[in-house]
C-alpha positions as CSV (number, residue, x, y, z in Angstrom):
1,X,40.1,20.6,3.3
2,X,43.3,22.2,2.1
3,X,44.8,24.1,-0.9
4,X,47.7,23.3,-3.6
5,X,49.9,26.2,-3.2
6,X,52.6,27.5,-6.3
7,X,56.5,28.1,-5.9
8,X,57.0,29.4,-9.5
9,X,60.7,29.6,-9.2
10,X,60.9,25.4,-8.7
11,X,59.3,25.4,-12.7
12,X,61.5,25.0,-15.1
13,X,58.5,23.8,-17.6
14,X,55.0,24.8,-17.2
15,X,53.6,22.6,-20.1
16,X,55.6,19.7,-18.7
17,X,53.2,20.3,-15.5
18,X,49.9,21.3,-16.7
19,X,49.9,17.9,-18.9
20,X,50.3,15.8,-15.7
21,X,46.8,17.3,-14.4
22,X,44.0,15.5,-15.7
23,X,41.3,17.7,-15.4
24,X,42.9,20.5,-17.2
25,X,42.7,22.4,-14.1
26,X,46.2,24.1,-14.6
27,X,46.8,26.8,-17.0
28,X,49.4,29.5,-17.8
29,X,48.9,33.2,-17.3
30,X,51.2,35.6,-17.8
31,X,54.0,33.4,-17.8
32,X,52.9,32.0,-14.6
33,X,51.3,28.9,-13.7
34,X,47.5,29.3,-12.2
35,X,45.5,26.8,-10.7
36,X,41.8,26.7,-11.7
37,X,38.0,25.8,-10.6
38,X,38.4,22.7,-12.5
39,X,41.1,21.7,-9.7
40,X,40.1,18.6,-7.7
41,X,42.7,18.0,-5.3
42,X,44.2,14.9,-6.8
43,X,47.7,15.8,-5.9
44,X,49.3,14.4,-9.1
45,X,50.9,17.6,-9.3
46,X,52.3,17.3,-6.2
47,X,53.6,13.8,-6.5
48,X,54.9,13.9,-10.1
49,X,55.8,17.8,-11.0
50,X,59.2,18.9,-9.8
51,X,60.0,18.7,-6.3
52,X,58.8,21.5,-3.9
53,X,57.1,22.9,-7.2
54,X,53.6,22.3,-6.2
55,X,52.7,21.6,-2.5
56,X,49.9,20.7,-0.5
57,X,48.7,22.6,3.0
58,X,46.1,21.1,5.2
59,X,43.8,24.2,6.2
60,X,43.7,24.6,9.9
61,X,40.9,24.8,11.5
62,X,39.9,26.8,14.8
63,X,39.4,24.6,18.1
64,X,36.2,24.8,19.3
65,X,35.7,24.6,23.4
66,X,32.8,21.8,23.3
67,X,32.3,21.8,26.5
68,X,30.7,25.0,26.4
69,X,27.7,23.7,24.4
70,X,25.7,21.3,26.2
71,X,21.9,19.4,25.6
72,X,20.4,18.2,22.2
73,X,17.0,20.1,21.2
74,X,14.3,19.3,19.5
75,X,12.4,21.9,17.3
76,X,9.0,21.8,18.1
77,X,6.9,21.8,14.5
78,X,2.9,22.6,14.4
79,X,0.4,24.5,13.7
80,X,-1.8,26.5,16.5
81,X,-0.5,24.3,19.0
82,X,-1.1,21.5,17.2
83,X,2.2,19.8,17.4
84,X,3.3,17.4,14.3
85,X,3.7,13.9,15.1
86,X,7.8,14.2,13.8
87,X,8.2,16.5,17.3
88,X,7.7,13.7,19.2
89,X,9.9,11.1,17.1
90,X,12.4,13.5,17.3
91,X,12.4,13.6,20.9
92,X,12.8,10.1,21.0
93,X,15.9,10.1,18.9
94,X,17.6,12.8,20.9
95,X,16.6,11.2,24.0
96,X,18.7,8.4,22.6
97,X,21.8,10.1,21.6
98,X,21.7,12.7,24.8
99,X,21.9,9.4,26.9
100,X,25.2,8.1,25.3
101,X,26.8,11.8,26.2
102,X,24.8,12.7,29.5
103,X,23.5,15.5,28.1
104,X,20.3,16.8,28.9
105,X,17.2,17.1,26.0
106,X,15.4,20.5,25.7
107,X,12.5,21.0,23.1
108,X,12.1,25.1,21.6
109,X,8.1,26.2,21.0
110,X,7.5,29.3,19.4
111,X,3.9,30.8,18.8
112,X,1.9,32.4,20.4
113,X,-1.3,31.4,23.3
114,X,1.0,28.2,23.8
115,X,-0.3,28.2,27.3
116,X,-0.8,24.7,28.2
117,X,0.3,23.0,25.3
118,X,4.2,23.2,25.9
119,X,3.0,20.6,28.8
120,X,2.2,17.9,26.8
121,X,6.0,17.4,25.6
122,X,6.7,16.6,29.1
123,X,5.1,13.6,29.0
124,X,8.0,12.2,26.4
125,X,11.1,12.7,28.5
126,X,11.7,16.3,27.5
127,X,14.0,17.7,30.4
128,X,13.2,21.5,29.5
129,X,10.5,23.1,27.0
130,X,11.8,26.5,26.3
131,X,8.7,28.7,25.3
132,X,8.7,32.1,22.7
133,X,5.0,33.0,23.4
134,X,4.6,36.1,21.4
135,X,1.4,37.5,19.5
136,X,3.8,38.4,16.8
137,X,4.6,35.1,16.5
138,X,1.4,33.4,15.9
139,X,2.1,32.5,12.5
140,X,5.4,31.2,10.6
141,X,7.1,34.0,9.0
142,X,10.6,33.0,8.1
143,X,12.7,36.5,9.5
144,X,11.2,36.6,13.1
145,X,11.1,32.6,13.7
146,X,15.2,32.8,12.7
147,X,15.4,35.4,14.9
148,X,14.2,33.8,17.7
149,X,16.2,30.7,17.0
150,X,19.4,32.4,16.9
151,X,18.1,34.3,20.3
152,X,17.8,30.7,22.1
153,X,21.0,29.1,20.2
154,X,23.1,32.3,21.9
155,X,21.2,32.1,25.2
156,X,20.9,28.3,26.2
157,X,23.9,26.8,23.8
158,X,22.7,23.7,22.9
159,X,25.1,21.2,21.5
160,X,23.0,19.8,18.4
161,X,19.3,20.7,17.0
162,X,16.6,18.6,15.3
163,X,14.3,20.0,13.1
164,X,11.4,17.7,11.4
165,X,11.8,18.0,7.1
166,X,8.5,19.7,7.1
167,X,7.3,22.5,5.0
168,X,8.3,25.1,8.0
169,X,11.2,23.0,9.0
170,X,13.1,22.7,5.3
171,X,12.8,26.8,5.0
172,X,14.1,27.1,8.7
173,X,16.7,25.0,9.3
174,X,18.9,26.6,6.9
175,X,18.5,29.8,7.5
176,X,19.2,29.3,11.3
177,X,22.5,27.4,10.3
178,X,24.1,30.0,7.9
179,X,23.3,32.5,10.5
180,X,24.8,30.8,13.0
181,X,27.5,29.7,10.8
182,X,27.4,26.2,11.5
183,X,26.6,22.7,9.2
184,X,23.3,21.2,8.6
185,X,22.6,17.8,6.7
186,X,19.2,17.5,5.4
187,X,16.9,14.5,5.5
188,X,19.0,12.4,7.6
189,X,18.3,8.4,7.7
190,X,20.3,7.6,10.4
191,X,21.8,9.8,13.6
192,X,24.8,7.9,15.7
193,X,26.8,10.4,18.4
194,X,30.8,10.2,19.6
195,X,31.5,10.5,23.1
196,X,33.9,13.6,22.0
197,X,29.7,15.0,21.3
198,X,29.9,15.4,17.8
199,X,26.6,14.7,16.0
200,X,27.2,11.9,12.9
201,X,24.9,12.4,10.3
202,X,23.9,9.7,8.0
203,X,22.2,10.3,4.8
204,X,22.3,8.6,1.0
205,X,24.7,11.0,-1.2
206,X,25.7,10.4,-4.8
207,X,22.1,9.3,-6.3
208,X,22.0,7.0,-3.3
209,X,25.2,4.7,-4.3
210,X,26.8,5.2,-0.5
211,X,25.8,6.7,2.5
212,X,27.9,9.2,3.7
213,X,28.3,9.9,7.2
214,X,28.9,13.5,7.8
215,X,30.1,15.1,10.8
216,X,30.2,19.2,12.0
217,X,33.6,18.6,14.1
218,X,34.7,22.4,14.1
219,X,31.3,24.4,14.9
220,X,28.1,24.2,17.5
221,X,25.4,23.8,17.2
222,X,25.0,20.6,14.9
223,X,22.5,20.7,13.2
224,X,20.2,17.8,11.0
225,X,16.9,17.2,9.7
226,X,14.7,14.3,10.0
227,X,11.5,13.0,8.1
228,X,8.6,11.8,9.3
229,X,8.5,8.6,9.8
230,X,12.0,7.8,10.0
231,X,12.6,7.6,13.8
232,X,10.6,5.9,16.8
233,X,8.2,7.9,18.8
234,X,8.8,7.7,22.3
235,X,5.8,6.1,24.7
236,X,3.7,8.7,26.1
237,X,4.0,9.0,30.4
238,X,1.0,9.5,32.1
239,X,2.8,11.6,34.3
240,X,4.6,14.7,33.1
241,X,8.1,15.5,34.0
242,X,10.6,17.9,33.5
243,X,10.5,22.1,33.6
244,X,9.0,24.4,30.9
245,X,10.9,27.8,30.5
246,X,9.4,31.5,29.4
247,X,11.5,32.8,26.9
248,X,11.5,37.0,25.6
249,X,12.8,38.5,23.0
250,X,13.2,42.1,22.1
251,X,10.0,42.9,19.9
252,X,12.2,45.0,17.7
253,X,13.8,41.8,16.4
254,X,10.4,40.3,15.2
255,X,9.9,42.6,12.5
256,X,8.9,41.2,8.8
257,X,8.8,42.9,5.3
258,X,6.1,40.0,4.9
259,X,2.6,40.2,5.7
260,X,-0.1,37.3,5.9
261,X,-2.7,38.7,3.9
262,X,-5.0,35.5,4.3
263,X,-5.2,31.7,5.2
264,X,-6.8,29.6,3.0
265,X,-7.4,25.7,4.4
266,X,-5.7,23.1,2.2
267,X,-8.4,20.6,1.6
268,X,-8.1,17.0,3.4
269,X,-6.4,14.0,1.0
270,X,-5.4,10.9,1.2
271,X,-2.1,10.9,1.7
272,X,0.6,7.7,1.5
273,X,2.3,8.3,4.7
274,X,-0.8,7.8,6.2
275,X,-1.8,4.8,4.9
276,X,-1.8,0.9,6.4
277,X,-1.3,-0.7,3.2
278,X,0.6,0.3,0.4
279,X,1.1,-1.6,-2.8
280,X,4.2,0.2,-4.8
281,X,4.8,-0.4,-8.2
282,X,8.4,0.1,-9.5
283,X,10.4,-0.4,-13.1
284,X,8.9,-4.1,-13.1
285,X,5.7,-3.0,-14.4
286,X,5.8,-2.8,-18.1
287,X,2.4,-0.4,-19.1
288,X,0.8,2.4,-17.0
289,X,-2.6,0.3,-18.1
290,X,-1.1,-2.4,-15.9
291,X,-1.3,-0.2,-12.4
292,X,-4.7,-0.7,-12.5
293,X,-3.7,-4.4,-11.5
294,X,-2.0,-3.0,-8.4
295,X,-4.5,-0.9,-7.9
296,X,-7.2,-3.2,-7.3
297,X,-4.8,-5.7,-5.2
298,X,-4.3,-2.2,-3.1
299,X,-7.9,-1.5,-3.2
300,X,-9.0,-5.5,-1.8
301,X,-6.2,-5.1,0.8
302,X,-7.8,-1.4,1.9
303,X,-4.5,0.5,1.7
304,X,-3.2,3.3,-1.5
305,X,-1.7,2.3,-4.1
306,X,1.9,4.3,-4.5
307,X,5.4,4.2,-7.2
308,X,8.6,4.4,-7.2
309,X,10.5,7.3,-9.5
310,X,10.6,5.8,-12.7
311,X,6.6,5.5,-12.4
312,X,6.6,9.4,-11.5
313,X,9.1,10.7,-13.9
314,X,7.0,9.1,-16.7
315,X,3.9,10.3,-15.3
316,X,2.3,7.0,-14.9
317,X,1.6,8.2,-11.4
318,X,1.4,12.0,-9.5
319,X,4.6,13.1,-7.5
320,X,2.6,12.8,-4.3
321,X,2.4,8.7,-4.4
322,X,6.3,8.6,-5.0
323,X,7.6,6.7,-2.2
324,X,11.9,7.4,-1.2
325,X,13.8,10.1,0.0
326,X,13.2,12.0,-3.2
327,X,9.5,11.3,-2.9
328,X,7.4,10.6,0.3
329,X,8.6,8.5,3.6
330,X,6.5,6.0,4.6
331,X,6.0,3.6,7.6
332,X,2.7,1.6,6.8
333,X,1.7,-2.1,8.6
334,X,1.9,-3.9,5.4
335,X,4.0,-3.0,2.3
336,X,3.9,-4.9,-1.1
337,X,6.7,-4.1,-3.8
338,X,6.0,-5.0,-7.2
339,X,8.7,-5.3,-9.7
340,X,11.1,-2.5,-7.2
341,X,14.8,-3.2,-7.1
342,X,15.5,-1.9,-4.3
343,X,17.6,1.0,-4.8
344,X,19.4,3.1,-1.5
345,X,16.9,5.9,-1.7
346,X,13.3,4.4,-2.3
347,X,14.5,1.7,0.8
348,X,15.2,5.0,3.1
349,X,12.0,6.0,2.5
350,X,10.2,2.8,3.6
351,X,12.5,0.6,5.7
352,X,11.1,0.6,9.4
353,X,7.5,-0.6,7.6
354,X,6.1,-3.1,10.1
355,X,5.7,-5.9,7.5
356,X,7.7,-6.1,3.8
357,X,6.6,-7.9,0.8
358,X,8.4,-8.0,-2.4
359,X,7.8,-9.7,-5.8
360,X,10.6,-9.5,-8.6
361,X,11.8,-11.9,-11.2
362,X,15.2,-11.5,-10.2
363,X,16.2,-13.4,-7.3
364,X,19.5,-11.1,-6.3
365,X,17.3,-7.7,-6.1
366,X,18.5,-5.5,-3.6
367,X,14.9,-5.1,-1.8
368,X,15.0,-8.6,-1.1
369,X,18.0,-7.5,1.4
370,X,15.3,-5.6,3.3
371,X,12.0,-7.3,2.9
372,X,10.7,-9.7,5.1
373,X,9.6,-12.3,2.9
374,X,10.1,-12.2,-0.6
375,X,8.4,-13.8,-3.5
376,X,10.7,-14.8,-6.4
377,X,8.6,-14.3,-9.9
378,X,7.4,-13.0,-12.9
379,X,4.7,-10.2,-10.7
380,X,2.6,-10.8,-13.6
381,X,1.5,-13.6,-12.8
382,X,2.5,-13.2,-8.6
383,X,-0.4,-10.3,-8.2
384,X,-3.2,-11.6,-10.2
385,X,-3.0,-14.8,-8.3
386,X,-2.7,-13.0,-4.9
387,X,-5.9,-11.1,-6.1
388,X,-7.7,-14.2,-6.8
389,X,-6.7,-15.7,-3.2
390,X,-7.8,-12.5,-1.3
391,X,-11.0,-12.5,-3.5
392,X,-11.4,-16.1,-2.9
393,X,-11.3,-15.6,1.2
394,X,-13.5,-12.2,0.9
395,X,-16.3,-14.0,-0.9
396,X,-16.2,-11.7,-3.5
């Protein structure tokens, strides 16, 4: 980024120049001409106000020694040892990009009796498991967990970090980045690495019209998260390999103004990302009375039935069956799409299913770029027949 910068004594007409911006983000004060929040770097200024009057200056930015930061880690998520399955796709992502810079891949556990459970990581390729075993540590509390992140970043100066999008992972992932004073892209699709080591980032931006690729070129660590579901667990080794590494910390840097008064069990549900088979319904269905067609196909084909925004915002459906980046991501065996288009953010959020179908009328929908065989139809009359068929073959 850079800045515009002023030499009043080149204008001879301020009006002349504020009316060439067209965002009215110049304005007279005192006799002097201001630039203001409304400014969006056009340039316009530059290339049609009077010579030298208005000028452009590239910010420079410090060099950072790269070399000095080495490894990509893996935050490890769960819950008494109980490590959620995004850890280990994770793993298998940075595995990936650590090979195409020869760098090695560390994971970072902190809790407390971990004894024994840091092992199991070593069966995915993890080169070192650093371990903050700590009493006080036992349960997530946001200031002591960043504390002991910033502790390892300082100590081991790893390169880039990935944290799963979880419920732990989307509070601490920022935190750790503005204290480290470094970038962090959220709910990444897509991770690709430079040999110069810098981390791209690949996410849908601007209500999911492109996908920007974003980069952290001037700081370390880099820093992303992930969803589950997005990346490709590695295969588990029978034997383990690699080192696991005691970590300490100075207790006076775990203290909380929080206290965990009590734990209270979330009941089990059903949940989308854990299902076989989903059937989604999207804009194409014309009545909320009409899901409970896609229901019952859902129900014969034993998978969930799920939506895609429009069904949510109009509260055909609850926010937990929304299926995109903005909802849930998904990775079932069989999806159906009825009456979806296709849009960047709901396909991010369901792309690596193992088998896509999708039904729409219009035979240039987007989704039909990504399933894997489409039907071309009115889904009115494309469901019930499919429901007749499997019906039909069930004896029912």
């Amino acid at each position: 980024m850079g800045k515009l910068v002023i030499d009043q004594s080149k204008i001879e007409d301020i009006q002349a120049l504020i009316d060439i911006c067209p965002f009215d983000a110049m304005e007279e004060v005192n006799g002097r001409l201001e630039i203001n929040a409304g400014c969006k770097t056009c340039k316009l200024c530059v290339k049609k106000g009077p010579k030298g009057a208005v000028t452009y200056v590239e910010d420079t930015k410090p060099e950072i020694d790269k070399s000095l930061w080495n490894g990509m880690v893996v935050y490890v998520d769960h819950v008494d040892g109980r490590i959620h399955p995004v850890t280990l796709e994770l793993i298998g992502k940075a595995k990936e990009l650590a090979a195409k810079i020869s760098h090695p891949v560390y994971a970072l556990f902190i809790g407390s009796e971990l004894d024994g459970k840091a092992e199991e990581l070593l069966h995915y390729g993890v080169d070192k498991v650093f371990v903050y075993d700590n009493k006080k540590l036992a349960r997530f509390m946001i200031e002591p967990y960043t504390a002991v992140f910033e502790d390892f970043i300082n100590k081991i100066k790893p390169s880039g970090i990935l944290v799963g999008a979880t419920t732990v992972g989307r509070q601490l992932a920022p935190r750790v980045a503005a204290r480290m004073k470094t970038g962090l892209t959220a709910d990444c699709t897509i991770l690709e690495m430079n040999e110069n080591t810098d981390l791209v980032q690949i996410r849908p931006a601007f209500g999911g019209n492109i996908m920007a690729q974003i980069l952290t070129p001037y700081n370390r660590p880099q820093m992303a998260t992930v969803r589950y579901k997005v990346m490709n667990a590695p295969e588990r080794n029978e034997e383990a390999a690699g080192e696991i590494i005691s970590m300490t910390i100075e207790e006076s840097r775990l203290a909380t103004t929080m206290e965990v008064i009590d734990i209270i069990q979330k009941k089990k549900e059903a949940l989308i990302e854990n299902a076989d088979v989903l059937v989604v319904a999207g804009r194409g269905v014309k009545k909320q009375e009409d899901l409970a067609m896609i229901e019952e196909l859902a129900d014969l084909l034993g998978g969930m039935i799920a939506g895609t925004r429009p069904m949510i915002e109009s509260g055909w459906m609850d926010a937990k069956r929304q299926v995109g980046l903005s909802g849930r991501t998904v990775r079932p065996r069989l999806i159906i799409t009825c009456g979806v288009s296709g849009a960047v953010q709901f396909v991010a959020g369901m792309n690596n299913s193992d088998t896509i179908i999708a039904i729409n009328s219009d035979p240039n929908a987007t989704i039909f770029e990504t399933a894997h065989y489409c039907l071309t139809g009115d889904l009115y009359e494309i469901v019930p027949a499919l429901i007749s068929k499997i019906k039909a073959s069930k004896g029912v």
